[in-house]
C-alpha positions, 0 to 999 in steps of 0.5 A, a space after each residue: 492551465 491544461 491547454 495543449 494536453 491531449 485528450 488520452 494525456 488528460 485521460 490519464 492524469 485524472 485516472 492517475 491522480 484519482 487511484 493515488 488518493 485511493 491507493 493510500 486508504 485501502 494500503 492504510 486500512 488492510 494494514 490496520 484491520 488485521 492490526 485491531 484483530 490482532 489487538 482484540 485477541 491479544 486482549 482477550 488472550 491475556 486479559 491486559 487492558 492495553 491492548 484494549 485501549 489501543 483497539 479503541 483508539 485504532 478503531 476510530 481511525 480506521 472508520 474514518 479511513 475505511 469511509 474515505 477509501 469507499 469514497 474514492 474507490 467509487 469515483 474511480 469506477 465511473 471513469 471506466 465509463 466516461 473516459 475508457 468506454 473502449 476499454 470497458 467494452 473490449 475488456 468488460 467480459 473478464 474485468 466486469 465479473 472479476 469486480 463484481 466478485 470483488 463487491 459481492 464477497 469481500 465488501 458486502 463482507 467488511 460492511 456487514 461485520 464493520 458496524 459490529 466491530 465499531 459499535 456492538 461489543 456491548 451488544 454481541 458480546 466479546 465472543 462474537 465481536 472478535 468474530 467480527 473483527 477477524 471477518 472486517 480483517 478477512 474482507 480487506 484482505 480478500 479485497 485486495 486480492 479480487 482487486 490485484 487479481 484484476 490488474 495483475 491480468 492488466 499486466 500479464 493477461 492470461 485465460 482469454 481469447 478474443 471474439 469477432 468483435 474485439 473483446 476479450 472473452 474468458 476462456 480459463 477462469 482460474 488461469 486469469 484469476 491466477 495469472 502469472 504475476 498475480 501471487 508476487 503483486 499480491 503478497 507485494 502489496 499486502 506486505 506494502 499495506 502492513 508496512 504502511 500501517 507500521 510505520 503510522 502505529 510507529 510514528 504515533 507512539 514515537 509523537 507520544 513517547 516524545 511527550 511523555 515515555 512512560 505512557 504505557 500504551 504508547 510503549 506498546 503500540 511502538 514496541 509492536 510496531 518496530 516488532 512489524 518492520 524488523 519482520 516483514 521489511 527483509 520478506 519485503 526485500 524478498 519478494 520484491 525481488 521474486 517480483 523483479 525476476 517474474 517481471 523480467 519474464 513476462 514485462 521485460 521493457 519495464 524492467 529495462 525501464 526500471 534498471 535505466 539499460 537503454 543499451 543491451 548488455 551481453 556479458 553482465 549488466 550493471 546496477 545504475 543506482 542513479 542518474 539522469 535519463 535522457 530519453 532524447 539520446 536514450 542513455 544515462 547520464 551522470 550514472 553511478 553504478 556497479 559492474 554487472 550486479 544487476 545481472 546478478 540481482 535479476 538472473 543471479 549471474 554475473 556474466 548474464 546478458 540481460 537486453 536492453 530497451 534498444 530491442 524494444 521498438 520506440 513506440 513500444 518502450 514506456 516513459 523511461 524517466 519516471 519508471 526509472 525515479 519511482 522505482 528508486 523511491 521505492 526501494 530507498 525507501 525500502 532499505 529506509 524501513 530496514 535501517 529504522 527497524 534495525 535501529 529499533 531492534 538495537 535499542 531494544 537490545 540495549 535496553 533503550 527502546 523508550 528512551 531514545 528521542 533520535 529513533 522516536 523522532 526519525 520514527 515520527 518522520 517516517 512515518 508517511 514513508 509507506 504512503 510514499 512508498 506505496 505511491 511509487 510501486 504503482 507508478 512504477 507498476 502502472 507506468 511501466 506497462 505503458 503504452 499498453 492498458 492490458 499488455 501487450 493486447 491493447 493500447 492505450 491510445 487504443 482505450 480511450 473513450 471518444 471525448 473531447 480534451 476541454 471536457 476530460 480537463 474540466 472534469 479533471 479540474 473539478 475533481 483536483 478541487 473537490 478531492 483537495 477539500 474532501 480528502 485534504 479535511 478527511 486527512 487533517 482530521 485522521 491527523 488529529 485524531 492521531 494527535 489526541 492522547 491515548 490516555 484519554 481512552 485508557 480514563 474513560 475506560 477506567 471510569 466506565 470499566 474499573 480498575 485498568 490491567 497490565 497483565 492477566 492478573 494484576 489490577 494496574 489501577 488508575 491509568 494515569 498512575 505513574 508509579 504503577 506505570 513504573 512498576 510495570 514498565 516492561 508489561 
């Protein structure tokens, strides 16, 4: 089946397909983490019992999420060892202590205080508890920033020099650290996660409000997600597009690549909004676009020339069709969020934000639509910076362990095999958890708890009581 790849190919397609079934878990749970503190201090705040049954119901997906993003993250490391050896050892000296931090503050932290958030409210008491709760939050956050620190140095690599052996050898910790690229990928990416978290909290309040619109903490897990996408969406839009100007500084082959402009462009360059790239003849084909708007968007002039990949020299230029698709994903899918988060904006305005089945059922669909998106970013990011591992210091070719072909395919093999049944019963699981009913949380607490509160100050009674859901539809 793999017969005829190379090793380096090889290489990184099982690098590849192991990061995106990463990527998806963490991009889910900073998103969820910093949602559950929010809900945990919304329900202390104000005393309204929904909050606290949709921090219950999140919880439990978030452990499940949590776990499944420890387990794929430490598959990946170990392929620095067997498959990039050479690129461990040349980049080892900045990239060895940069994960390093990463474990010891941001993991040791979420481990320690996670338990405390899944089981020890009743122990700790609630004081401490959102204590724990926020620091879960903070771990995640500060992991992805340990994390995005290491490949925005990838991307733009700064602080360094290079020993009589070849490696890279820190010089400046803060200039590596703070690389100039790494505000604009992570602010990108943190904003990516919550995103992604939205439209999830969104699908599934929709999938609840389509079977039945008066349940209570499913108008307020879906209300607060339209909140989230009509907010950060256009901050999204915004600094994806700080993020396209500082990638046009420091990667300017990946932003040609990105923009499909095989030929420069001295006094304007155009928007392509789609067509076909052929990489063979180096141009677009079939190409719908609009007169020097792309040099308005990356320089904010009109007549700007922006060059083209014909003053990249050919082995230098990245694989110019699949950074060109991605990216257009990506931003599709960007405008997709803005177009749902408008709608539900609207019918918020009109009074109609629980009673429309077509933006709960178009809610329901996007659901999955930050996971993609996600995706595309990092193929856009990672396969833009092609040929190179840190760019424009160190080739890829140049990276790669001495393995044979059949032995980096059989691994590879194993891997798709094992990660399918693995992450394919870990998924299937977080879906239907997603499926159950909340309102089995919002009786189990009335059970255990008593009477369940809309509002700081008035008893809603038994969750399951429609009339009192009706007098206090809008809490």
């Amino acid at each position: 089946m793999l017969d005829g790849f190379s090793a380096e190919v090889l290489a990184r397609f099982q690098f590849a397909f192991t990061v995106s079934f990463h990527i998806i878990f963490p991009a889910f749970s900073i998103g969820l983490a910093s949602y559950l503190a929010v809900l945990n201090a919304l329900w202390l705040r104000t005393g309204n019992d929904l909050y606290r049954i949709l921090f219950e119901y999140w919880k439990k997906l978030f452990a499940v999420a949590f776990a499944m993003g420890v387990v794929s993250g430490i598959v990946m490391s170990y392929q620095f060892g067997t498959n990039w050896s050479v690129f461990s050892d040349r980049a080892g000296p900045i990239i060895g202590p940069l994960m390093g931090y990463e474990v010891l503050s941001a993991f040791f932290l979420e481990a320690g205080f996670l338990g405390i958030m899944l089981f020890g409210r009743e122990r700790v008491g609630n004081g401490l508890h959102m204590v724990a709760t926020a620091v879960v939050a903070f771990g995640t956050l500060l992991s992805a920033t340990w994390i995005l620190s290491v490949n925005s140095w990838m991307q733009t690599p700064a602080g360094f020099s290079i020993n009589e052996v070849g490696q890279f050898v820190p010089e400046d910790w803060w200039a590596i650290v703070f690389n100039p690229s790494f505000p604009y990928r992570l602010l990108h990416m943190v904003l990516a996660a919550y995103l992604t978290t939205a439209l999830v909290v969104g699908a599934v309040g929709a999938l609840h409000l389509l079977r039945d619109k008066t349940d209570m903490a499913s108008r307020k897990m879906f209300s607060m997600a339209m909140w989230m996408l009509i907010v950060v969406t256009p901050l999204q839009i915004a600094a994806g597009d700080f993020h396209g100007i500082n990638t046009l500084e420091h990667q300017p082959a990946k932003v040609m690549a990105m923009e499909g402009h095989y030929d420069s462009h001295p006094d304007g360059a155009p928007l392509i909004l789609f067509g076909i790239p052929d990489p063979e003849e180096k141009r677009i084909d079939y190409a719908i676009e609009i007169p020097k708007l792309s040099s308005l968007i990356l320089k904010h002039d009109l007549n700007a020339p922006l060059d083209g990949l014909d003053t990249i020299p050919d082995e230098d230029e990245p694989p110019v069709a699949i950074v060109f698709w991605s990216f257009r994903v990506m931003v599709g899918l960007g405008f997709a969020m803005l177009g749902l988060g408008g709608w539900a904006a609207l019918q918020r305005f009109r009074g109609r934000l629980y009673e429309s089945p077509m933006l709960h059922r178009a809610a329901l669909v996007m659901g999955p639509a930050g996971f993609v998106a996600v995706l595309a970013g990092w193929i856009t990011t990672e396969v833009g910076r092609q040929p190179f591992t840190v760019y424009g210091m160190l080739r890829t070719s140049d990276s790669l362990a001495p393995v044979a072909a059949p032995a980096v395919a059989a691994s590879l093999m194993a891997f798709i095999v094992v990660y399918f049944f693995v992450f394919g019963a870990g998924t299937y699981y977080l879906l239907r958890m997603m499926n159950g009913s909340v309102k089995a949380i919002g009786k189990k607490r009335f059970r255990e708890e008593g009477p369940i509160r809309t509002s700081g100050i008035t008893p809603a009674g038994q969750y399951s009581d429609k009339k009192e859901v009706n007098r206090n539809v809008r809490a």
